[in-house]
C-alpha positions in Angstrom: 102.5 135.0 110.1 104.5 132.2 110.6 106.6 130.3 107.5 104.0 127.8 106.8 101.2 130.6 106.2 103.3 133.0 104.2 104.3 129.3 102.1 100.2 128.8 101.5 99.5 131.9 100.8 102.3 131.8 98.1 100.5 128.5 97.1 97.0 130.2 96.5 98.1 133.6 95.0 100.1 131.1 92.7 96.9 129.4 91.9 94.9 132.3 91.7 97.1 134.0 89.4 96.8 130.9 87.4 93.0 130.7 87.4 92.8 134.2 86.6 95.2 134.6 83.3 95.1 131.1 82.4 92.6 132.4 79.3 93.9 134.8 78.6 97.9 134.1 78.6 98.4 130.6 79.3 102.1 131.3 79.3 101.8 133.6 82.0 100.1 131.5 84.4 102.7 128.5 83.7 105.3 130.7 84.9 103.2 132.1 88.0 102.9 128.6 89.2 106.1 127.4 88.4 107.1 130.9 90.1 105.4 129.6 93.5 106.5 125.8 93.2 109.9 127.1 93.0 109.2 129.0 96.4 107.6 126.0 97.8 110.1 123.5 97.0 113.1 125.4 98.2 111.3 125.8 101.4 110.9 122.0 101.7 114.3 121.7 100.7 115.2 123.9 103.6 112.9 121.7 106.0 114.5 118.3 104.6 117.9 119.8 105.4 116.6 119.7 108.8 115.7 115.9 108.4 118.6 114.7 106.9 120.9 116.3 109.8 118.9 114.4 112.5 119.0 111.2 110.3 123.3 111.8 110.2 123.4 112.2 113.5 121.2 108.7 114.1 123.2 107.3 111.8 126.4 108.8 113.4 124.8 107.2 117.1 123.8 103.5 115.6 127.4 102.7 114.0 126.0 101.6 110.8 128.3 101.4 108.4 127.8 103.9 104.9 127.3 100.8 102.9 124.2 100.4 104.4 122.8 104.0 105.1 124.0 105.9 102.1 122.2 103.8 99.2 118.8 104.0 101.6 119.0 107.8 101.7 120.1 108.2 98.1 117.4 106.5 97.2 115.1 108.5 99.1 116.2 111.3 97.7 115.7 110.1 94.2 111.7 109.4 95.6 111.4 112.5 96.4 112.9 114.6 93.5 111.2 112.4 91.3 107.7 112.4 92.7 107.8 116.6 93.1 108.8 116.6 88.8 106.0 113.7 88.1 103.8 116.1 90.4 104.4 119.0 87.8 104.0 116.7 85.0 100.4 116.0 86.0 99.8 119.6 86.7 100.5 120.4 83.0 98.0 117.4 82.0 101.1 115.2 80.9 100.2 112.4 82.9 101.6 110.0 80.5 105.2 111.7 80.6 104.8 112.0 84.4 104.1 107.8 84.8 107.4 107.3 82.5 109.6 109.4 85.0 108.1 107.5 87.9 109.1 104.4 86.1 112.9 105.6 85.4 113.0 106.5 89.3 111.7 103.2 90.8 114.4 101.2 88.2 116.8 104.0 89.4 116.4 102.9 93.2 116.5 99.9 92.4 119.3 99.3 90.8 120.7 101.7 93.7 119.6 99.9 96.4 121.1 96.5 94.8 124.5 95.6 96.9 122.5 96.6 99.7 120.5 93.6 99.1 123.3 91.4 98.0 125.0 92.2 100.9 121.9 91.6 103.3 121.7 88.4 101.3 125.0 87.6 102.4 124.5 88.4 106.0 121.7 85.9 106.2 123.2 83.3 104.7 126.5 83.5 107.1 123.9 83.8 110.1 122.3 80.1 108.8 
């Protein structure tokens, strides 16, 4: 079976488990799914490695200064750390805290990605 099978089946027994002792022991299903997002996300982690050392070596190829590339992949990085905890929010019906985190994130990038637009900023008022 190749990764990506053995990583959904982890997905349904996780679900599964859920369904099945979520009346019983609600505890117990919380930590069977939190039990398979763990897997899950470290797999992704494993295949964004993979992502991130092809965007280096683009990076490494283009001659863009770090200035420029290292605030754009923070911030995706914040993106995606902070969607995967709002996603688990919402799976444990706290939509509300979930929309909040989502909120902190986006001002996070922001605020991240700021020289980056000063400098761009600057670059297009030189060029005019």
């Amino acid at each position: 079976m190749s990764d990506l099978g053995k990583l959904a089946a982890a997905a349904v027994l996780g679900t599964l488990l859920a369904l099945t002792v979520r009346k019983q022991t609600p505890d117990l299903a919380l930590v069977g799914v939190l039990a398979a997002g763990t897997l899950l996300f470290s797999a992704a982690l494993q295949y964004l490695e993979v992502v991130a050392a092809f965007c280096r070596d683009l990076v490494g190829l283009s001659g863009l200064h770090d200035r420029v590339t290292g605030p754009l992949f923070r911030a995706v990085g914040i993106c995606i750390l902070i969607h995967g905890a709002a996603s688990l929010c919402r799976d444990n019906a706290e939509s509300a805290l979930a929309a909040k985190l989502e909120l902190c994130g986006s001002a996070a990038c922001i605020v991240l990605l700021l020289p980056l637009l000063s400098e761009l900023l600057q670059l297009i008022t030189r060029m005019l």
